[in-house]
C-alpha positions as a Python dict, from the first residue, in 0.01 Angstrom:
ca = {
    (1, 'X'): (0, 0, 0),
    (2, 'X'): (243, -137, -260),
    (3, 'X'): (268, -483, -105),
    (4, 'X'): (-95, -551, -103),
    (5, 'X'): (-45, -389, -503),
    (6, 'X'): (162, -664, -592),
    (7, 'X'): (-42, -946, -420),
    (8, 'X'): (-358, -821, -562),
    (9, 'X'): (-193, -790, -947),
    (10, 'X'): (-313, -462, -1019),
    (11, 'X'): (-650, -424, -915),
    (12, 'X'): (-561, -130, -677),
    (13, 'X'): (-661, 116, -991),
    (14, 'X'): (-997, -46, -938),
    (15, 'X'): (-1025, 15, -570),
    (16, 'X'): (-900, 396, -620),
    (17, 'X'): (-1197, 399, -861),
    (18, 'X'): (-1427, 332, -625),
    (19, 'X'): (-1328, 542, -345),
    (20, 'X'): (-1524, 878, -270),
    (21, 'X'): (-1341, 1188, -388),
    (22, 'X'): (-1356, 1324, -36),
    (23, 'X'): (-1096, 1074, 13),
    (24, 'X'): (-814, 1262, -134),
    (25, 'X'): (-899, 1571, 80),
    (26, 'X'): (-734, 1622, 433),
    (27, 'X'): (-926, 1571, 713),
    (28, 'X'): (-1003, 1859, 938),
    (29, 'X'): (-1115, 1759, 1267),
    (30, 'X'): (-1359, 2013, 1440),
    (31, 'X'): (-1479, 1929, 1810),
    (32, 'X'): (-1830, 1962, 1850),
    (33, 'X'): (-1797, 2260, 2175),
    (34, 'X'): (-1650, 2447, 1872),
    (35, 'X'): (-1871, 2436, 1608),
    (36, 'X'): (-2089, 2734, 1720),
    (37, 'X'): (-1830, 2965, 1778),
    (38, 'X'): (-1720, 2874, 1390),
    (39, 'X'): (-2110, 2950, 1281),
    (40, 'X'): (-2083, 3276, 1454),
    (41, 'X'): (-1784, 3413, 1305),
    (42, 'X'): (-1919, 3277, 959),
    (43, 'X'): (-2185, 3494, 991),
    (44, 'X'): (-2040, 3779, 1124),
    (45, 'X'): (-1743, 3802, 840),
    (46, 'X'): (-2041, 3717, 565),
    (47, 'X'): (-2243, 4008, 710),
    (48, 'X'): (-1905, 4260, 717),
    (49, 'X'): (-1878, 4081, 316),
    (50, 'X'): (-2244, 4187, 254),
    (51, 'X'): (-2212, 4493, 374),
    (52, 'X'): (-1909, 4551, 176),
    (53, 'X'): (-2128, 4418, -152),
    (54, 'X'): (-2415, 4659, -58),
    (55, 'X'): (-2219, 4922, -110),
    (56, 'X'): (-2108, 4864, -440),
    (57, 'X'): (-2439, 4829, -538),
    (58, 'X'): (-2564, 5157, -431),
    (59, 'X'): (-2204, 5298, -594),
    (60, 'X'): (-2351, 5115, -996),
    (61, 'X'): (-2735, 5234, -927),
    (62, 'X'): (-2595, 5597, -1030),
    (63, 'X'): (-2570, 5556, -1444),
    (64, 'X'): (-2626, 5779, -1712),
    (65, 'X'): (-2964, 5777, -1794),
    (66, 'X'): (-2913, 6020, -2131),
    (67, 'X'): (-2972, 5755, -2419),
    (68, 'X'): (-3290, 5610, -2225),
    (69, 'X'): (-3536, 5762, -2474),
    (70, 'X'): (-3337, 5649, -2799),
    (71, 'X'): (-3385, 5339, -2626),
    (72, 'X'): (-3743, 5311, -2557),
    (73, 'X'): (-3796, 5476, -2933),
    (74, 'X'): (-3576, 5203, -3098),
    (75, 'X'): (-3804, 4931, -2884),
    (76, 'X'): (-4137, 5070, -2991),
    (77, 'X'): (-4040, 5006, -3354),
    (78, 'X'): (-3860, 4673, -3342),
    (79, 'X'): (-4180, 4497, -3453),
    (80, 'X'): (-4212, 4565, -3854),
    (81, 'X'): (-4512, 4766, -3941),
    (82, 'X'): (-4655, 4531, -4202),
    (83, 'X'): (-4648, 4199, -3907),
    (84, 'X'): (-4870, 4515, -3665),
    (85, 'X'): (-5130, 4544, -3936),
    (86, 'X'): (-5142, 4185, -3987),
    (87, 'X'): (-5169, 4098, -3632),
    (88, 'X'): (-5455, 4364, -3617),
    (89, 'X'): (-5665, 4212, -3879),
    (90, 'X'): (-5629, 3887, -3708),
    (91, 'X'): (-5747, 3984, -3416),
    (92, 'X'): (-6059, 4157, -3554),
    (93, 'X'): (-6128, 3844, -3789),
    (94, 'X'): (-6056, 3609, -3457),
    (95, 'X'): (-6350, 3852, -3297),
    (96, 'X'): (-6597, 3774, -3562),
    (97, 'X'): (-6539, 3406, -3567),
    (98, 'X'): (-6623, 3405, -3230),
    (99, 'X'): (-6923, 3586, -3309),
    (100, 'X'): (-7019, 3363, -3540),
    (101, 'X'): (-6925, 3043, -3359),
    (102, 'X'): (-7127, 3177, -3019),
    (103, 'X'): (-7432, 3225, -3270),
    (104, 'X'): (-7396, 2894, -3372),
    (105, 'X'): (-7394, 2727, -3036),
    (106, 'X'): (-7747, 2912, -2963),
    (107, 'X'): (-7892, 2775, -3286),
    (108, 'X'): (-7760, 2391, -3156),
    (109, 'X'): (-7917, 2436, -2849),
    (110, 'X'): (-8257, 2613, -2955),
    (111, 'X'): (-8256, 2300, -3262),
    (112, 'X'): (-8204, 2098, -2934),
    (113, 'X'): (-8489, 2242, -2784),
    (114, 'X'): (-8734, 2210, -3080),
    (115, 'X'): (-8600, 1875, -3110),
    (116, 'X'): (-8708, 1785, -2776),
    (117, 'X'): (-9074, 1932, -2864),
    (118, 'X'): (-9083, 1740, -3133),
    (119, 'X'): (-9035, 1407, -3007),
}
């Protein structure tokens, strides 16, 4: 309201602030006996949609399948050789620490054992 703008000096730009942006959207009134029959022809027009979609789907499922094996061939190689090996001898120097380390714990607890006699 511009009167209460002037009596107020200004300060309507803080009250637009602070009003919900709903508030600039019309209001749509919907009585409550009609609300179902709304739902139902939601549903129906998103099922005739989905249909529609399903469609489509089936329509890109049919592609050319010809450069699959370059593919495949180009992924089995995009790991360098050299990082393989390395990997490999990792894993068999991981095995052998493990080794070791299991040995270890048997001597700790057969020391614990003896220990135990001893005292």
């Amino acid at each position: 309201d511009p009167a209460e703008d002037r009596e107020d000096g200004g300060s309507s730009s803080q009250r637009d602030e602070l009003r919900s942006p709903w508030s600039s959207l019309p209001s749509v009134y919907i009585h409550a006996d009609d609300v179902l029959k709304i739902l139902k022809a939601f549903v129906r027009d998103f099922d005739k949609l989905r249909e529609k979609e399903g469609s489509a789907k089936e329509v890109l499922q049919v592609r050319d399948s010809s450069k699959d094996g370059e593919y495949w061939e180009a992924l089995a190689h995009v790991i360098p050789e050299p990082t393989l090996k390395l990997w490999d001898a990792l894993a068999v120097a991981l095995e052998e620490y493990h080794e070791v380390l299991a040995h270890r714990a048997g001597l700790l607890a057969e020391a614990a054992v003896l220990q135990q006699q001893n005292s």
